[in-house]
N, C-alpha and C positions, 0 to 999 in steps of 0.2 A: 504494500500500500504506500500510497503519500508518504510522505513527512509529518505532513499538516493528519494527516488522518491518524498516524501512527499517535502523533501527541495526544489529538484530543479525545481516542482511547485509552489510553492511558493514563491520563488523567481521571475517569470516569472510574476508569479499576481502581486505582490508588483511593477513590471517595466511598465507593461502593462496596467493594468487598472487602474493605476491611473489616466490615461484620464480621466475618469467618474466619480470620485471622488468628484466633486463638483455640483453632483447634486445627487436628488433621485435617489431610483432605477426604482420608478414607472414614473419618468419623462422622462426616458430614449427612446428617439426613435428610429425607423427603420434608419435613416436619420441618428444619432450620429453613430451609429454602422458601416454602411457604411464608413461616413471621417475618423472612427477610423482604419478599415479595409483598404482602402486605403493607407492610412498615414502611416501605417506597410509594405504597400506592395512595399514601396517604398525604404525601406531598408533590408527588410528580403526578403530569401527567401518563394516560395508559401506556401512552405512542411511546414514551422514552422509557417509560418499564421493560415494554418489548425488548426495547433494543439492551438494555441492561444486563436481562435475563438473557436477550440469545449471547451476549457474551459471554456470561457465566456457563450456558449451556457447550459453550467451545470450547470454554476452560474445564470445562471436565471430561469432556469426551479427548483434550489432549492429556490429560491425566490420565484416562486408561489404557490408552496408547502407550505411556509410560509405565505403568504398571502400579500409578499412584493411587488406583480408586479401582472398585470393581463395578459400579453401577453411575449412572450420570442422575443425581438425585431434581436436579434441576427440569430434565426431560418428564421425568417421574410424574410431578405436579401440574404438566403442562404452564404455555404462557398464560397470561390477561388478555381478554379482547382487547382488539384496536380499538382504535375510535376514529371516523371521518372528519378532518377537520377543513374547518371551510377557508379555503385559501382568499387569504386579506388583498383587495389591490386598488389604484384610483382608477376612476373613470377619465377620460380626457377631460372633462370640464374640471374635474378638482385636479387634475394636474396645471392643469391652464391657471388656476387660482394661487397655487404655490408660484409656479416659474414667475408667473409675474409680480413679485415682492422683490426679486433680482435685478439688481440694476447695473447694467451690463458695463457701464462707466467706470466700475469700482473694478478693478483687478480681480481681487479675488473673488468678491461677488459674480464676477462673468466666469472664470473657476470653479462656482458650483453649480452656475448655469447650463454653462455645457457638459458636464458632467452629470446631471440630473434628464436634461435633454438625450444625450446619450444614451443613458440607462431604459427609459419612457421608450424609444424611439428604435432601439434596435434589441432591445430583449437580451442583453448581454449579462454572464454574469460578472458579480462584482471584479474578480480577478481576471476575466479576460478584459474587462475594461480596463483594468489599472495595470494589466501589460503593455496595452495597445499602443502602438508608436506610430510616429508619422507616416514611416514607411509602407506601413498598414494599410495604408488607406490611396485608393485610385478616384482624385477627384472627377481626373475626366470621365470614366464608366460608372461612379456611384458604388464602386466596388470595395467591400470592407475585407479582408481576410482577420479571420482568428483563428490563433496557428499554436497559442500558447498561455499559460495564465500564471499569475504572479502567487509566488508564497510570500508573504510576509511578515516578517520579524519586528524590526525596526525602520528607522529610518534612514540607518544605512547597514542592516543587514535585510536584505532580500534575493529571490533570485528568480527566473523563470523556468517556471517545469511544465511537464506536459499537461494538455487540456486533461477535462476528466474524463471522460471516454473518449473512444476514436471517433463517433460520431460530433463530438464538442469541436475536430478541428473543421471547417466550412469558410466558406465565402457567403458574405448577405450582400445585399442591395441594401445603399440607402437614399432615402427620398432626397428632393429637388432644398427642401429647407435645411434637413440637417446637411447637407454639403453647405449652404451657403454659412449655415451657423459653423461650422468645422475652421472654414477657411478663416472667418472673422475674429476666432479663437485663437487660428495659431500665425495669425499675422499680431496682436496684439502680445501673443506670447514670445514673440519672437523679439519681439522689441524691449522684455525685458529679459528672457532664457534665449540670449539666441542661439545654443547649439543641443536646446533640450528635444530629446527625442521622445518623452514620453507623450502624450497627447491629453491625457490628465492631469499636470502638475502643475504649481506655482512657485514651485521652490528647485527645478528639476529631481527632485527627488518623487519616486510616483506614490499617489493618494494612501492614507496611512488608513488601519482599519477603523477604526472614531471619528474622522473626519466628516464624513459624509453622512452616516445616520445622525449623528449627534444635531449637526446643518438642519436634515432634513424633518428632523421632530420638531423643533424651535421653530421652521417652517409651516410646517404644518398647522401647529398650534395657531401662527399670527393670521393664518388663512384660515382657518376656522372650518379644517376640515381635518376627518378622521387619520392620528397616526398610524402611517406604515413602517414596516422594516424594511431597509434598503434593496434587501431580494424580491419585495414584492413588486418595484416598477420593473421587474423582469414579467410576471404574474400579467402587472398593467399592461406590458406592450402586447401581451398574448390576448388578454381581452379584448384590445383595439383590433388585435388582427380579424378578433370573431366578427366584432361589430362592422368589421370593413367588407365581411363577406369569405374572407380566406377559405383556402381549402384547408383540413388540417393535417394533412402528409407535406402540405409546404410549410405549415407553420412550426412543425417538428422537425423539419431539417433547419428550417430558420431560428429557432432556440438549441437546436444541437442534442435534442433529445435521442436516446442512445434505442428507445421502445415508444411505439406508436402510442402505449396505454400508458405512460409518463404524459405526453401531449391530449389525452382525450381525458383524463384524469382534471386535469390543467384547466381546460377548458368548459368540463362540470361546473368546476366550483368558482370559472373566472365569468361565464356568461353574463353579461348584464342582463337585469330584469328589465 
């Protein structure tokens, strides 16, 4: 796996199972796994219990492989149901009401302008966006490639790795505006970064993880519409695609979805009423 993915399991083991911690692996019963299962469900949601429990369910079943445990006490209990959760995103009209609190005059105000544009406009996620470099981008055909997405640490440790499936690398189209907005960005960015390659930045250094949700709540709130999390203007632009008529075998190669029921999944719970 990732990097980034290798961590943020590990982390979640180091919080979670240390329940278990004080005892064998092979002592471990149907019965502890349960209270532990419970005892989660009481503060998380189901969705992350799942996934809590199928790790634990891996961690034991590498345990018998090792000769640590003879039964997988976690399989035993079975999971928790899922739960459907209705995926959050704006409509055009309440993104229209945020962008326009942006005054493109201000540096860096035009900085989270087209960054927010971006996101709305071409269903990116946040890490291919904050790879995305000049080079990227072919004004004259409206052609974007995303070839690769950003881990990030600090802000100057980062690096770029590969997309997240093979289906994430792709070429989109993008519209007659956001070229004209692209071009108006990195001509004014160029006049203060001029050999900055990122296509998101203000400091040449590319966008940090806080920067932009943090922006985009404060937003939201002064526009007096409902907060979203930064992954959901990817959600938005899938919405826009339905309300525009799309097909949705174009609209999952155009978000990079790696399975057709990722993008119809997507578009359930993104439909506008």
């Amino acid at each position: 796996v990732k990097e980034s993915t290798y961590k943020n399991r590990y982390s979640t083991i180091q919080k979670h199972f240390a329940y278990f911690y004080k005892k064998k692996v092979s002592e471990i019963e149907a019965i502890n796994v349960q209270t532990w299962q419970l005892k989660l469900a009481k503060q998380f949601s189901p969705n992350y219990v799942r996934i809590v429990q199928g790790m634990l369910c891996l961690a034991f079943d590498r345990a018998i492989i090792l000769g640590l445990a003879k039964k997988n006490p976690a399989r035993m209990i079975g999971n928790i149901k899922s739960k459907k959760v209705k995926i959050d995103f704006w409509t055009l009209e309440e993104f229209q009401k945020v962008i326009s609190l942006l005054y493109k005059g201000d540096y860096y105000e035009h900085y989270l302008f087209i960054s927010f544009w971006l996101l709305f406009m071409t269903g990116m996620r946040i890490g291919e966006a904050a790879a995305l470099q000049w080079d990227d981008i072919d004004f004259e055909t409206g052609m974007l490639i995303i070839s690769k997405t950003l881990y990030y640490k600090t802000m100057n440790d980062y690096k770029f790795v590969e997309p997240k499936t093979q289906a994430s690398n792709r070429t989109i189209y993008i519209d007659a505006d956001t070229i004209k907005e692209l071009q108006e960005w990195k001509a004014v960015q160029a006049k203060v970064l001029p050999n900055c390659g990122f296509v998101l930045s203000y400091n040449s250094t590319p966008t940090s993880k806080t920067t932009l949700p943090r922006a985009l709540e404060k937003l939201a709130n002064l526009a007096g519409v409902h907060r979203i999390k930064i992954h959901a203007l990817r959600h938005s632009h899938a919405s826009l695609l339905i309300s525009m008529g799309e097909n949705p075998l174009l609209i999952k190669e155009r978000l990079g979805h790696e399975k057709i029921q990722t993008t119809l999944g997507c578009l359930l719970y993104t439909s506008p009423s």
